[in-house]
N, C-alpha and C positions, 0 to 999 in steps of 0.2 A: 372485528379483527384485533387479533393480541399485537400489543404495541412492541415496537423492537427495544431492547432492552439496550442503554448507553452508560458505558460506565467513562465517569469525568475526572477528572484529578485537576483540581486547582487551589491554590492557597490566597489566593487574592478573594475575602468575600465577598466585596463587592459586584466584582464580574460575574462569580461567583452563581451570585444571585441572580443578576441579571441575564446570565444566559439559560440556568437552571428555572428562572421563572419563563422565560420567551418558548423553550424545546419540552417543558412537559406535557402541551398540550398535545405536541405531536407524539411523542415518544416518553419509554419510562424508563425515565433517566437518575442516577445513583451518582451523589458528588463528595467526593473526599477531598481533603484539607492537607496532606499532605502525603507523595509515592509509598511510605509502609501501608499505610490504612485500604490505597488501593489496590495494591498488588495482593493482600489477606482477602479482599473482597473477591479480586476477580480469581480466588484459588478457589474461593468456596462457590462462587455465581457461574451462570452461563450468563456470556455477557454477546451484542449483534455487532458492536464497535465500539472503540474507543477513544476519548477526546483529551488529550494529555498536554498538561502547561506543563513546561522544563524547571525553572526555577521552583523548587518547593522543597521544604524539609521532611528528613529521613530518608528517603529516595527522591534523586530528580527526576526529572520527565525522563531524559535519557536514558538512566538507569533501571527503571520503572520499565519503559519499553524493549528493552535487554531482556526483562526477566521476563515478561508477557511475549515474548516473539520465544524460550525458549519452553513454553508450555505449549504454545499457539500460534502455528505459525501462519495461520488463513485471515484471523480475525482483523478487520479492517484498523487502521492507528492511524489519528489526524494529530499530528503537533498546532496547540493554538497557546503561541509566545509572544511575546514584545520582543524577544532575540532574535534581529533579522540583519544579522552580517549573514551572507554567504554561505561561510564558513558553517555555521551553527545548521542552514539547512541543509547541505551536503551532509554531512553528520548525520541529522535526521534520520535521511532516506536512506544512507548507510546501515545504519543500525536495523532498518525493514521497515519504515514507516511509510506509509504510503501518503502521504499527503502533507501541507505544512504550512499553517492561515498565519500570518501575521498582525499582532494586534496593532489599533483595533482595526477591525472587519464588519461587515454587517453581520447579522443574525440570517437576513434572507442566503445569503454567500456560505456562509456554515449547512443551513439547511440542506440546501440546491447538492452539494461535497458530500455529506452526510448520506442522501438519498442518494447521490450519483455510487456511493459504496454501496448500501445496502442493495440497493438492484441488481449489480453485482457478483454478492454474495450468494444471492437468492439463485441467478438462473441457471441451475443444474441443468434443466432440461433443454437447456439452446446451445450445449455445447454437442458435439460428436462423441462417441463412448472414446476413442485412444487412439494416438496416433506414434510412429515408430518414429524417431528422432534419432538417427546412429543407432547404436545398440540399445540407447533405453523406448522404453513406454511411456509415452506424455498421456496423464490423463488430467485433464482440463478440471474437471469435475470437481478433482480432489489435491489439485495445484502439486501433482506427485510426478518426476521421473525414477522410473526403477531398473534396471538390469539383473542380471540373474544373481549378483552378488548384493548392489545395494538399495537404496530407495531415497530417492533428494525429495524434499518438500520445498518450494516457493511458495514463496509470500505470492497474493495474489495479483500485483502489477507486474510480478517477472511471469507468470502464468498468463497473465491477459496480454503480454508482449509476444511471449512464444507465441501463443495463440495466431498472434497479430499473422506474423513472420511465416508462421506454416503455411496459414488462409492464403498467403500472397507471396508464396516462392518461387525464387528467380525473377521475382520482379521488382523494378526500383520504386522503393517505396519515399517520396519525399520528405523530410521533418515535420513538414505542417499536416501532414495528413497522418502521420503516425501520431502525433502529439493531440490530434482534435477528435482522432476513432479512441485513446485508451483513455488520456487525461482531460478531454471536451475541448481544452484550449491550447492556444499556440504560443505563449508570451515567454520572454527570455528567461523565466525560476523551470519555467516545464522544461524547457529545453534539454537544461542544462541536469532535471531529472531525469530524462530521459540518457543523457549521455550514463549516470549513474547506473539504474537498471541496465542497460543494453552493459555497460561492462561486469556488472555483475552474472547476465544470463552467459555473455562469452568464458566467465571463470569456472560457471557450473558444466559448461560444456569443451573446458580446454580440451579434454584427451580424444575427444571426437574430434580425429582431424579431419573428417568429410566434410562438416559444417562447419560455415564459411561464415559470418554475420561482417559485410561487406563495409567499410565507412566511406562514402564517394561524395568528396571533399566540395563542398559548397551545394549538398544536392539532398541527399539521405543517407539512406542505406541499402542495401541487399541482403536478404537469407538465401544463401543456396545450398545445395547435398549433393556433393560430387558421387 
C-alpha cells in the first residue's frame, strides 16, 4: 500500500529530525526549514496532511496555513508549536486548522491525530450522497454547501460537525459526546475548539433563518430546522 504523503514545515533541526526520522517509517513524509520552501512544495506536490510549526522564517506557520487553506481547503493541518497561550490556539483553528499538539508531545500522540485525520479523509464511502440544509445541498463527501447561486467549501471539522448535527436533529446533543464522536476527546483545548467550529458553521449559515444551532447553557447543544 502507497504511503500517505506528509508535508512538515519546521525550522528547529533537531525536532526536525527527530520526528522526520520516528514518521518515515509510517508515512512519506517531505520537511522544509522554513513556510516559503513549503508553501513552493505544496504548489507543486499532492500532499494527505499537513504538520506546520508557527515560528519559522519567510512564512510563519500561520501564514503558511492562510495560504494552503486558500488553494485547499479539505486537506487536513496539525499546528505542532511550543506556542501554547490560548490565544495562539484559537488563532489556529481560526485560520482552518484542524488540530494543535503542543510541544513537546509524544510521537505515539502525533501518530494516533495524524491517523485519526487520515481516516477521515479517506471514508467517502460511509458518508450519504447529500442532504438539504435550508436552501443549500450538503455534501459530506466533498465538505461543499451550494445553492443555485453559490457553492461554500468547509474545512473538514466544520463538515464532520454539520454531519454530527444533521445524523442527530432535534436532539440534545451533550458537549462530551460531540467532542469524543468528532475530536476522540473531551478536555478543556477541544471544548473550547469546538465552541470555535460550531461558531464558524452558525456564520456560514446565518441567512438560513430555519436553522437554529441551539446553545443550552451547562448541557450542549441542539441542531434544529423549523
Amino acid at each position: 500500500m502507497e504511503k500517505s504523503k506528509i508535508l512538515y514545515a519546521e525550522d528547529d533541526e533537531t525536532i526536525a529530525f527527530l520526528i522526520q526520522d520516528s514518521l518515515e517509517n509510517h508515512y512519506n513524509i517531505s520537511c522544509y526549514r522554513d513556510g516559503k520552501s513549503a508553501l513552493e512544495a505544496f504548489n507543486k506536490e499532492a500532499f494527505d496532511i499537513c504538520l506546520l510549526d508557527i515560528m519559522m522564517p519567510e512564512l510563519n506557520g500561520f501564514e503558511l496555513a492562510e495560504r494552503i487553506r486558500e488553494k485547499n481547503t479539505e486537506i487536513p493541518i496539525i499546528f505542532i508549536s511550543a506556542k501554547a497561550l490560548k490565544e495562539d490556539r484559537i488563532k489556529g483553528l481560526k485560520i482552518g486548522a484542524d488540530d494543535y499538539l503542543v510541544k513537546p508531545f509524544s510521537i505515539e500522540e502525533l501518530i494516533l491525530k495524524i491517523e485519526v485525520f487520515l481516516r477521515r479523509s479517506k471514508k467517502t464511502n460511509a458518508f450519504p450522497s447529500k442532504f438539504k440544509v435550508g436552501k443549500y445541498t450538503f455534501d459530506p463527501k466533498n465538505y461543499t454547501l451550494q445553492d443555485a447561486q453559490n457553492m461554500i467549501t468547509l474545512t473538514q471539522r466544520e463538515s464532520d460537525l454539520l454531519f454530527y448535527f444533521i445524523s442527530n436533529k432535534n436532539t440534545v446533543l451533550k458537549r462530551q459526546d460531540i467532542l469524543k464522536a468528532i475530536w476522540g476527546d473531551d478536555d478543556y483545548f477541544m471544548g473550547r475548539s469546538l465552541d470555535v467550529f460550531i461558531s464558524r458553521l452558525r456564520k456560514v449559515l446565518a441567512e438560513e433563518e430555519n436553522i437554529v444551532i441551539e446553545n443550552l447553557h451547562g448541557i450542549g447543544f441542539r441542531f434544529s430546522e423549523k
